[in-house]
Gaussian input, Z-matrix of N, CA and C with variables (Angstrom, degrees):
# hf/3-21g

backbone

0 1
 N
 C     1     B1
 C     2     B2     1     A1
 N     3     B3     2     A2     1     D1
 C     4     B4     3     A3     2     D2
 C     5     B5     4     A4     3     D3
 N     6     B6     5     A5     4     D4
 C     7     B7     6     A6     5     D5
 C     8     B8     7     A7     6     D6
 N     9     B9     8     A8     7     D7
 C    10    B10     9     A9     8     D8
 C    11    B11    10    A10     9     D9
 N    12    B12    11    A11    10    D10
 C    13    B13    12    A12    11    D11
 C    14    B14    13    A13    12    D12
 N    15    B15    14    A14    13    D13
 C    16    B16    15    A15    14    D14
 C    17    B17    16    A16    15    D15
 N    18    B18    17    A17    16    D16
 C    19    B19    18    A18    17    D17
 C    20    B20    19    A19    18    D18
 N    21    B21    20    A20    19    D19
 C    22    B22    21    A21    20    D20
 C    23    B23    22    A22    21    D21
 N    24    B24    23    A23    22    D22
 C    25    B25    24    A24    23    D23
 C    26    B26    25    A25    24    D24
 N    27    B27    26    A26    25    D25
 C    28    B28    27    A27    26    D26
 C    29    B29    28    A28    27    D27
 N    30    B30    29    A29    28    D28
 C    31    B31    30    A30    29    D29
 C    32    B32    31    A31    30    D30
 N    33    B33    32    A32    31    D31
 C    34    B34    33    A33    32    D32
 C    35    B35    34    A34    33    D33
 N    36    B36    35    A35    34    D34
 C    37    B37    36    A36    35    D35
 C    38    B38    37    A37    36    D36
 N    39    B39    38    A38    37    D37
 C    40    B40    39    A39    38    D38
 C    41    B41    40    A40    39    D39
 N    42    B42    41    A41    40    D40
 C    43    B43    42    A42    41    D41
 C    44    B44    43    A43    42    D42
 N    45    B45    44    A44    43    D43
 C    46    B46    45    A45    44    D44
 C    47    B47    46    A46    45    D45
 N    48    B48    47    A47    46    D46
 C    49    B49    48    A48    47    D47
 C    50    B50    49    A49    48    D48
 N    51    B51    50    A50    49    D49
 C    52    B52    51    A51    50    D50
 C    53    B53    52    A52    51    D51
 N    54    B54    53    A53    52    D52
 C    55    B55    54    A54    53    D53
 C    56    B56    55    A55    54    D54
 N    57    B57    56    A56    55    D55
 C    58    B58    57    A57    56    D56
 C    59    B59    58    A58    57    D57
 N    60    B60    59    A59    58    D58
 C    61    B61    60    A60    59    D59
 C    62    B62    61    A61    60    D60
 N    63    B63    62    A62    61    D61
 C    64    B64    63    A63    62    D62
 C    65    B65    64    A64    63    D63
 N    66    B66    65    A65    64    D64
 C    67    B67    66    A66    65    D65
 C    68    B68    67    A67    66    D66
 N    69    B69    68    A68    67    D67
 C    70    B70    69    A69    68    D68
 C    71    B71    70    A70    69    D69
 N    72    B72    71    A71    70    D70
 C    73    B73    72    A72    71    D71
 C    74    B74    73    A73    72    D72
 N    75    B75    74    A74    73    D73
 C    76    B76    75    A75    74    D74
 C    77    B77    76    A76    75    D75
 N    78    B78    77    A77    76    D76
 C    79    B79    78    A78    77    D77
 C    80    B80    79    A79    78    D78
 N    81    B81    80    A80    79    D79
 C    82    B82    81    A81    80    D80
 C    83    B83    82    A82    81    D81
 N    84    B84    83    A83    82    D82
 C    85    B85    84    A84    83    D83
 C    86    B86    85    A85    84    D84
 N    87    B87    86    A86    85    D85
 C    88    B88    87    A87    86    D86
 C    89    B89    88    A88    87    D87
 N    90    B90    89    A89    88    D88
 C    91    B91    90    A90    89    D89
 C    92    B92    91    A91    90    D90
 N    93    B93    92    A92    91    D91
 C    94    B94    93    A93    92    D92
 C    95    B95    94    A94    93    D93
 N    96    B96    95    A95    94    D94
 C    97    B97    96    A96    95    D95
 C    98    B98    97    A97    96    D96
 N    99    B99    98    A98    97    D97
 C   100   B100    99    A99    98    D98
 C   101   B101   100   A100    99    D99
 N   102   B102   101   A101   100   D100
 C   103   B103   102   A102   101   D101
 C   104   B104   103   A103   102   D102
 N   105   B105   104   A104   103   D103
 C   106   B106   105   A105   104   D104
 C   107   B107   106   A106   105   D105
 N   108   B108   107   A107   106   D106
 C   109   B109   108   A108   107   D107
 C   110   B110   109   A109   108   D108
 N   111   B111   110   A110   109   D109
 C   112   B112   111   A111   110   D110
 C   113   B113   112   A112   111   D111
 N   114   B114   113   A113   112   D112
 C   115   B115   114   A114   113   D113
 C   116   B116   115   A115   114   D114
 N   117   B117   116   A116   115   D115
 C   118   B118   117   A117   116   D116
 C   119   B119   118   A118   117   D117
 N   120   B120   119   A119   118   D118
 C   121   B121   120   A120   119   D119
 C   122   B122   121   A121   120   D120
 N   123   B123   122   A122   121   D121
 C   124   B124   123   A123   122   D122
 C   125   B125   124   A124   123   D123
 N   126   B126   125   A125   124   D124
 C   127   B127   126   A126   125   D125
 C   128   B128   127   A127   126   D126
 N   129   B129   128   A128   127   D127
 C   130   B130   129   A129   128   D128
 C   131   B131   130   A130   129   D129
 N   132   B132   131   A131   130   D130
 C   133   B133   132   A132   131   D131
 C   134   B134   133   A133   132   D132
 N   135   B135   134   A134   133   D133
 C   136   B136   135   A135   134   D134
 C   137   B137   136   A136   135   D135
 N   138   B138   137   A137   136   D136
 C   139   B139   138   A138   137   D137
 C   140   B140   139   A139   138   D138
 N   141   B141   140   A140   139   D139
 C   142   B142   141   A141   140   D140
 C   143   B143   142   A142   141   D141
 N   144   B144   143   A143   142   D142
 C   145   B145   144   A144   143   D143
 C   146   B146   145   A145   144   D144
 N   147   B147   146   A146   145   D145
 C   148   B148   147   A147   146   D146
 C   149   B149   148   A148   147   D147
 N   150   B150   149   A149   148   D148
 C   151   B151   150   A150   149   D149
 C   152   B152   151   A151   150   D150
 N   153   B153   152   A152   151   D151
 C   154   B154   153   A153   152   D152
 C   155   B155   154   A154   153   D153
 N   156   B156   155   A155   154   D154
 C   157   B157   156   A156   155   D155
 C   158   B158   157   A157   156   D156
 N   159   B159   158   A158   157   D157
 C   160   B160   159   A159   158   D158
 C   161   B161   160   A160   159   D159
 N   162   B162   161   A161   160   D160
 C   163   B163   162   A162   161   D161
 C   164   B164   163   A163   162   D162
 N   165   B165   164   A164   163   D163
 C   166   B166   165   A165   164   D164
 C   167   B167   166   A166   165   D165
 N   168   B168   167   A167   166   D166
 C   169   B169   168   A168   167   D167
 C   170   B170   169   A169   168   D168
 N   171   B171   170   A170   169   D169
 C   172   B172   171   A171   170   D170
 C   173   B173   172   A172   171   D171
 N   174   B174   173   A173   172   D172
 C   175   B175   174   A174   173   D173
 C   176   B176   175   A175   174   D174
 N   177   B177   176   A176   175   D175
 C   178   B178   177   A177   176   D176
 C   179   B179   178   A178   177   D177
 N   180   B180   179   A179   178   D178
 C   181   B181   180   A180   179   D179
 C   182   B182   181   A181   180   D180
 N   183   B183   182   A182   181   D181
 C   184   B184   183   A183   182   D182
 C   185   B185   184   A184   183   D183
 N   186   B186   185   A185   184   D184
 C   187   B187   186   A186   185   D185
 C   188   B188   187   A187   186   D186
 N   189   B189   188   A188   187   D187
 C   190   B190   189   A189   188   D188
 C   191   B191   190   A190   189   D189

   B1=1.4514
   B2=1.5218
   B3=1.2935
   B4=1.5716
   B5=1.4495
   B6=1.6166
   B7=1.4322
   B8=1.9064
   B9=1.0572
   B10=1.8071
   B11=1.3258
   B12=1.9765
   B13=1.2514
   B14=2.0641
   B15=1.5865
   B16=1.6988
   B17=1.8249
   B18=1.4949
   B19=1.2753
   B20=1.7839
   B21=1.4813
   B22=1.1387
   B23=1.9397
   B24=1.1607
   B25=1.9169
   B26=1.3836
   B27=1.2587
   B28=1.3591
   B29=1.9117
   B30=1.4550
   B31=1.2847
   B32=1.4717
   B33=1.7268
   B34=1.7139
   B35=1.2087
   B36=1.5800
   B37=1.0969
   B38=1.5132
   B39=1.5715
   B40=1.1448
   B41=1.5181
   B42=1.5456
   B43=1.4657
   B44=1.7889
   B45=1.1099
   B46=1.3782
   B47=1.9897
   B48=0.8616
   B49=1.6082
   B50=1.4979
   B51=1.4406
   B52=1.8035
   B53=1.8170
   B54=1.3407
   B55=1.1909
   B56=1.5147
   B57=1.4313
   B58=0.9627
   B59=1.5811
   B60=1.8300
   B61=1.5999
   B62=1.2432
   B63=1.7127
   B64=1.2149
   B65=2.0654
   B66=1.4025
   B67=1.0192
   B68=1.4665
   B69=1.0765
   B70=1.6928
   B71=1.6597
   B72=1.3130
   B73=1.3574
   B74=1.7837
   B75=1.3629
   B76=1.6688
   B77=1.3909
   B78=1.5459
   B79=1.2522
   B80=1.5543
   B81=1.9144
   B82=1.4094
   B83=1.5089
   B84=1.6494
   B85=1.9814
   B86=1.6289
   B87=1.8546
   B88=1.4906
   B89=1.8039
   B90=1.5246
   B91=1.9586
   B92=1.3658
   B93=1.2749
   B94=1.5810
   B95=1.6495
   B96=1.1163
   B97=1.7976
   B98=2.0182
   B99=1.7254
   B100=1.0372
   B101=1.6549
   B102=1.1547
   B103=1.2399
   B104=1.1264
   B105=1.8228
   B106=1.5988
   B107=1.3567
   B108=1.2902
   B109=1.3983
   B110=1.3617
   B111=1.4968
   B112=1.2191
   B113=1.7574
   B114=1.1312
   B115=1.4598
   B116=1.7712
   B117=1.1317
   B118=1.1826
   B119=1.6174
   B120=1.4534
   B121=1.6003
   B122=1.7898
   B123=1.3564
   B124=1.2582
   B125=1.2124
   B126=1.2876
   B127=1.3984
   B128=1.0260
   B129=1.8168
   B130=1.4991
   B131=1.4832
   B132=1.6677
   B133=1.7182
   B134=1.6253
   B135=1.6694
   B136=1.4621
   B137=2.0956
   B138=1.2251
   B139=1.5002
   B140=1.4697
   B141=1.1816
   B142=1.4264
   B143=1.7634
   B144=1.0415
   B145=1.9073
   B146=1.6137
   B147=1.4237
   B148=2.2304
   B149=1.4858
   B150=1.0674
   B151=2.0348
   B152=1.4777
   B153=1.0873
   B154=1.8167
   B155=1.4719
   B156=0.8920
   B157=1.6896
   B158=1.5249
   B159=1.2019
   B160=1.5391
   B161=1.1861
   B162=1.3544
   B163=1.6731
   B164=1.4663
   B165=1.8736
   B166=1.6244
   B167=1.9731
   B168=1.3252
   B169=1.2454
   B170=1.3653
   B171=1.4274
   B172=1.1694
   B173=1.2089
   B174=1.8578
   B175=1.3475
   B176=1.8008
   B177=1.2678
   B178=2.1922
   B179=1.3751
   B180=1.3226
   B181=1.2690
   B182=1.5627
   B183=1.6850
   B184=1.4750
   B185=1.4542
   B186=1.3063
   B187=1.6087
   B188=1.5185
   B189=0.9863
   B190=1.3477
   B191=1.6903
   A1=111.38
   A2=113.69
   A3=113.86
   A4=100.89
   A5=108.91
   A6=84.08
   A7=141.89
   A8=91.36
   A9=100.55
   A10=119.86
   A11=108.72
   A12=118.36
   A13=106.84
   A14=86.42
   A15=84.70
   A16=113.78
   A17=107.23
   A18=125.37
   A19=116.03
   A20=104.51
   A21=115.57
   A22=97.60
   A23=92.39
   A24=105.23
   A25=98.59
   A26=155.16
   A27=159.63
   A28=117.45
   A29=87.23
   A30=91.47
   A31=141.56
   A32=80.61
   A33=110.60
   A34=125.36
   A35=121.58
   A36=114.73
   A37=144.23
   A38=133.83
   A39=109.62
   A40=93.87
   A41=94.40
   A42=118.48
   A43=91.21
   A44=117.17
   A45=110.10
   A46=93.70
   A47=137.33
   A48=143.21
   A49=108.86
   A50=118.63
   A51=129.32
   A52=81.09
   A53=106.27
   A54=105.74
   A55=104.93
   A56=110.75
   A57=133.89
   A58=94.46
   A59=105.55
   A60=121.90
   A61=106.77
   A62=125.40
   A63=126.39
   A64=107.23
   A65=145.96
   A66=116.98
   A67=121.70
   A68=115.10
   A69=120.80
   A70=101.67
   A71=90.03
   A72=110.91
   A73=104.97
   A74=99.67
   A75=113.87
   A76=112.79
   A77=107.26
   A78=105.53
   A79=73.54
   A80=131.38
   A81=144.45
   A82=95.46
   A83=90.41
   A84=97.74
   A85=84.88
   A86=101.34
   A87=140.12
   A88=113.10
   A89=66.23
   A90=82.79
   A91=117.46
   A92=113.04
   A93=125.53
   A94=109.19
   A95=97.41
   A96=114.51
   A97=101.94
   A98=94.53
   A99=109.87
   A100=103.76
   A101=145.46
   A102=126.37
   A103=106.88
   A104=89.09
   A105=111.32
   A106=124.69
   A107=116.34
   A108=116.26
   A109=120.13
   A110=116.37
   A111=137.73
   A112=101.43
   A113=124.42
   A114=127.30
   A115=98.29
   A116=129.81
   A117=135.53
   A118=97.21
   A119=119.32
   A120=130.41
   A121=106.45
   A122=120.56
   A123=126.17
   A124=121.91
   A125=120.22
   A126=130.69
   A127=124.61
   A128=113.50
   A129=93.21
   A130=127.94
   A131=115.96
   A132=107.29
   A133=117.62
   A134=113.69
   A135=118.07
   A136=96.68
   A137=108.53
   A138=133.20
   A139=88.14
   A140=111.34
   A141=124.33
   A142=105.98
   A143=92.54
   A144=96.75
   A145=119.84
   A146=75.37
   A147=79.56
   A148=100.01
   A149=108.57
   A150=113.82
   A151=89.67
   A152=133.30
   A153=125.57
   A154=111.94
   A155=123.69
   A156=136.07
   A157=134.27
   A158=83.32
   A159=95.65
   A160=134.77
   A161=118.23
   A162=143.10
   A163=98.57
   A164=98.41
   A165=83.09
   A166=112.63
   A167=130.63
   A168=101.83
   A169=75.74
   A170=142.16
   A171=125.51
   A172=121.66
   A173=120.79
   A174=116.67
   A175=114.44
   A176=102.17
   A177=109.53
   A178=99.76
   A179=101.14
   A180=127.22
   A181=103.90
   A182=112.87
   A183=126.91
   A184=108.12
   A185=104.30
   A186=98.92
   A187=128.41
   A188=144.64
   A189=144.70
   A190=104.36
   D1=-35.35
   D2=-173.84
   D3=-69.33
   D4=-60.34
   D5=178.81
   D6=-70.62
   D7=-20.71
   D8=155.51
   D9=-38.97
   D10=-54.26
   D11=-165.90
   D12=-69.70
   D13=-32.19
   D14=-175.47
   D15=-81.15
   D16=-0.33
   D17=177.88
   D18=-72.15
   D19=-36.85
   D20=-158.28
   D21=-108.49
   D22=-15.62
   D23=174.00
   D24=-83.40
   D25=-32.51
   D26=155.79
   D27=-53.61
   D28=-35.92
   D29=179.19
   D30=-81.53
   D31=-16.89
   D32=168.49
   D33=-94.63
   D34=-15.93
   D35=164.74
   D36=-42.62
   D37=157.16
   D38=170.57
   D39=-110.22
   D40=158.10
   D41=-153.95
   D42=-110.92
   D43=-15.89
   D44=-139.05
   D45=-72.73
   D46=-18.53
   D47=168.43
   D48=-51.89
   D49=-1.98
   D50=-156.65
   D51=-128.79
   D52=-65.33
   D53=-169.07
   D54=174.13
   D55=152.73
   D56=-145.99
   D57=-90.52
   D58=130.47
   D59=178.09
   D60=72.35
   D61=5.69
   D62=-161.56
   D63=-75.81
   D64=100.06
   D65=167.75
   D66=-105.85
   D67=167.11
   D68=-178.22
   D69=-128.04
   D70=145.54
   D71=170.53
   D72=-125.41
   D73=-157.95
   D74=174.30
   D75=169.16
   D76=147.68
   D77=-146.79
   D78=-127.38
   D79=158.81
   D80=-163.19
   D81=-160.53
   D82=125.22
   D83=161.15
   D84=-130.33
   D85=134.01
   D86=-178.46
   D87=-136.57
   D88=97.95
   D89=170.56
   D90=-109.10
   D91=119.48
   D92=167.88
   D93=-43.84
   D94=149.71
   D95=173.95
   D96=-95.74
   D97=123.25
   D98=-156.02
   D99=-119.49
   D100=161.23
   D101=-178.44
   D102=-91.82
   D103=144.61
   D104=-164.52
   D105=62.86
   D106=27.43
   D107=158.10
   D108=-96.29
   D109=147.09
   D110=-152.50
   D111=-89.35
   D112=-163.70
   D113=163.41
   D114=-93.34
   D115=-28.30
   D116=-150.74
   D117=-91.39
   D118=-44.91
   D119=-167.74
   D120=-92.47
   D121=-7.96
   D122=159.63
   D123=-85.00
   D124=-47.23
   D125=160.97
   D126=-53.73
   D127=-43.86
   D128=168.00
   D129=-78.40
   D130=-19.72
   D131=164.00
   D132=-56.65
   D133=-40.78
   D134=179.20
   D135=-36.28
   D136=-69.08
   D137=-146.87
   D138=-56.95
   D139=-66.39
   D140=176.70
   D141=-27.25
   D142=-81.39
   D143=169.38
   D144=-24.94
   D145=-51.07
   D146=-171.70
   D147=-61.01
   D148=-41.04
   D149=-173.35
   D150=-68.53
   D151=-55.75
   D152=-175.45
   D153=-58.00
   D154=-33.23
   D155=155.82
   D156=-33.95
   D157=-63.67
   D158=166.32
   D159=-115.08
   D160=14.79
   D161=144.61
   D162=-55.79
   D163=-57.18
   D164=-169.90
   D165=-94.66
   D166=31.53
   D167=143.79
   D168=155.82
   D169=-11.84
   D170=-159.78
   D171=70.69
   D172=168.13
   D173=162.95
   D174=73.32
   D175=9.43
   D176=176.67
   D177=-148.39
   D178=163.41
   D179=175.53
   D180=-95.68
   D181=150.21
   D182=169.26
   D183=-124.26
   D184=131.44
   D185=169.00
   D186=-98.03
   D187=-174.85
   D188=-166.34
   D189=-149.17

């Protein structure tokens, strides 16, 4: 949820002090810590997510 919430706080910003019509979004993959996962096998579900994210449309979070 936090990061969703800071997803959609980025998204509302105004940009226009950067440049004009400029908007930003951001796209988040969040994988739970699972037993016996490594740094290497969490990270890659996180990553995984972010690519499922913005395959599907950008601008959301995916969880894992």
């Amino acid at each position: 949820r936090a990061v969703d919430r800071l997803r959609a706080i980025v998204a509302e910003l105004d940009w226009i002090a950067i440049s004009h019509g400029l908007s930003v979004t951001m796209s988040a993959g969040v994988a739970t810590l699972r037993a016996g996962d490594t740094v290497d096998s969490i990270l890659t579900r996180a990553d995984a997510a972010l690519y499922r994210a913005k395959a599907l449309g950008r601008n959301q979070v995916i969880s894992t």
